[in-house]
C-alpha positions as CSV (number, residue, x, y, z in Angstrom):
1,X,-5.4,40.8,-5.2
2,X,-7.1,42.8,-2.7
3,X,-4.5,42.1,-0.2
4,X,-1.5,43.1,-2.4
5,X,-3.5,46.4,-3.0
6,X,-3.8,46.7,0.9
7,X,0.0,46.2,1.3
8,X,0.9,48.9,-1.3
9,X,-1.6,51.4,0.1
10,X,-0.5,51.0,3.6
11,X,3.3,51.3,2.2
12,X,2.3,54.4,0.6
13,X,0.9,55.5,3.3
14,X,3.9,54.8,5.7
15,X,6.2,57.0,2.9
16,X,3.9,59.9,3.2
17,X,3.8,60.2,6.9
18,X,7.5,60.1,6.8
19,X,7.6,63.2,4.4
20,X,5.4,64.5,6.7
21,X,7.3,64.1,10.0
22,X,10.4,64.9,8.2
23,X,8.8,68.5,6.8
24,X,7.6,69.2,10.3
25,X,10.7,68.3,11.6
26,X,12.8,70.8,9.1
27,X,10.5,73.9,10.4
């Protein structure tokens, strides 16, 4: 179980960063 959790929390991770890059990107 705590693996799964790991996975989804570094795949959450990964789709915030790309928000990120793509904000910083748009400015």
């Amino acid at each position: 179980m705590k693996e799964i959790a790991d996975q989804e929390r570094r795949s959450v991770n990964q789709q915030i960063i790309v928000l990120l890059e793509q904000s910083l990107q748009q400015k």
